[in-house]
C-alpha positions as CSV (number, residue, x, y, z in Angstrom):
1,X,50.0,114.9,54.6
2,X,52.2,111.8,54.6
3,X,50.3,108.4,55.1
4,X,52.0,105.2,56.0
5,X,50.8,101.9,56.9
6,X,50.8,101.2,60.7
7,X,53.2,98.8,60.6
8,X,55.5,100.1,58.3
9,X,54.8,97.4,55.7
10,X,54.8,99.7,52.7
11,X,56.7,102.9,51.5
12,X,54.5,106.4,52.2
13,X,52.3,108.1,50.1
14,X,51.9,111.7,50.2
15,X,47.9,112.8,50.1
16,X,47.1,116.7,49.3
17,X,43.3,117.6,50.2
18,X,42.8,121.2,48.5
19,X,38.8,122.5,48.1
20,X,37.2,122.3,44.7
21,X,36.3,125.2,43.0
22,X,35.2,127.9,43.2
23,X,36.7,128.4,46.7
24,X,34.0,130.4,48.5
25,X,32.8,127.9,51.4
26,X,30.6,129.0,54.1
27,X,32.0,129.0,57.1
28,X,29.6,128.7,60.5
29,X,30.2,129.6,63.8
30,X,30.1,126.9,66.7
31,X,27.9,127.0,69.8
32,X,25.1,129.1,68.2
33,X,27.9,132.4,68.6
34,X,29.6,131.4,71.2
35,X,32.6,129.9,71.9
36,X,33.9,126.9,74.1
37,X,36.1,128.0,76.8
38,X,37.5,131.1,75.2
39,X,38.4,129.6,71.8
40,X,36.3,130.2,69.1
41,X,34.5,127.4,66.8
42,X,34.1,128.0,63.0
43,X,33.6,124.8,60.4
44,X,32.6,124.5,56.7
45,X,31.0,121.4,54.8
46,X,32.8,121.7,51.5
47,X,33.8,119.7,48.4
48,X,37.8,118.2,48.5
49,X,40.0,117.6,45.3
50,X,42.3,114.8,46.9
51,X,45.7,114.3,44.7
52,X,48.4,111.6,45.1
53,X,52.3,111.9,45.6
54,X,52.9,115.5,44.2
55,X,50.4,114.6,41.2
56,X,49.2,117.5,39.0
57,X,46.0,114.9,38.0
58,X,43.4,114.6,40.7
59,X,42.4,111.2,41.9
60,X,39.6,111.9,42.9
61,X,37.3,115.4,43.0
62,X,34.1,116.8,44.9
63,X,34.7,114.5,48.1
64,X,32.2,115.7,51.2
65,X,34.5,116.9,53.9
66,X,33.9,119.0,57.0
67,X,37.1,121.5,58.1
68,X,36.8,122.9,61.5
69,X,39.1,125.5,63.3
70,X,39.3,126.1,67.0
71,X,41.7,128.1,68.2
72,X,45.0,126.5,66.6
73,X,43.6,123.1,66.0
74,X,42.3,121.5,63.0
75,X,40.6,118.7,62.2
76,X,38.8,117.6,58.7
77,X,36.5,115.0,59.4
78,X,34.0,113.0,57.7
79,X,35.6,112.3,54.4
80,X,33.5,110.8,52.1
81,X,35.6,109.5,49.3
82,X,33.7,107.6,46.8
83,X,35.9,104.7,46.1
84,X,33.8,103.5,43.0
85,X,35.3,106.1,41.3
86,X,39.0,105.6,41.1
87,X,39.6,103.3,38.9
88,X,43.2,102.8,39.6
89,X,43.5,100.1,42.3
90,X,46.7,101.6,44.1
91,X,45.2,104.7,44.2
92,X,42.3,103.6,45.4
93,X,43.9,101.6,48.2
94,X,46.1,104.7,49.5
95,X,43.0,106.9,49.8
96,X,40.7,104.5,51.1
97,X,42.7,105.1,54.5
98,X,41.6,108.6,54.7
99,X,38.2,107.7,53.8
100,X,35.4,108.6,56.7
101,X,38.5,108.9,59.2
102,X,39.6,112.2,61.1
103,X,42.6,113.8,60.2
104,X,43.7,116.5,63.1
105,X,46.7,119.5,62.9
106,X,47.6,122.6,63.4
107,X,47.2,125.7,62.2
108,X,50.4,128.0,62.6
109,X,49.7,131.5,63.8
């Protein structure tokens, strides 16, 4: 995703969230099997590698994230990014935006 600051004050940063390893998270249905008007519900708690501007270096690994799908919509929510652990100070300030925020799209078909 690209990230900008609201009022355009700085350049934009491009933030790639992929899952840690090894790539096998649970996923759960929503609405104990059921489904909200028609569209089914299925989310995962998993662990996020979060990487900066095209970087092949992580900034940051094994963040707490929750992905759900319903229908064509997306939306990873509660990001948990624990800032103490960047110790780069730019980096630190361009992925503190996403931290504990909602982040919605969609999923092409």
């Amino acid at each position: 995703m690209n990230v900008v600051a609201i009022d355009g004050s700085s350049s934009f940063n491009n933030i790639t969230i992929t899952e840690s390893a090894p790539h096998r998270f649970q996923v759960t249905e929503g609405g104990n099997g059921t489904t909200t008007t028609s569209v089914p519900v299925v989310s995962s708690n998993l662990l996020g590698t979060i990487y900066l501007d095209g970087g092949a270096t992580p900034v940051i690994d094994n963040v707490p994230m929750t992905l759900t799908v319903r229908g064509q919509s997306l939306a990873i929510q509660g990001i948990d990014v624990d800032e103490t652990r960047i110790t780069d100070t730019l980096q630190r300030d361009t992925i503190s935006v996403i931290d504990g925020q909602s982040i919605y799209g969609i999923v092409p078909r």
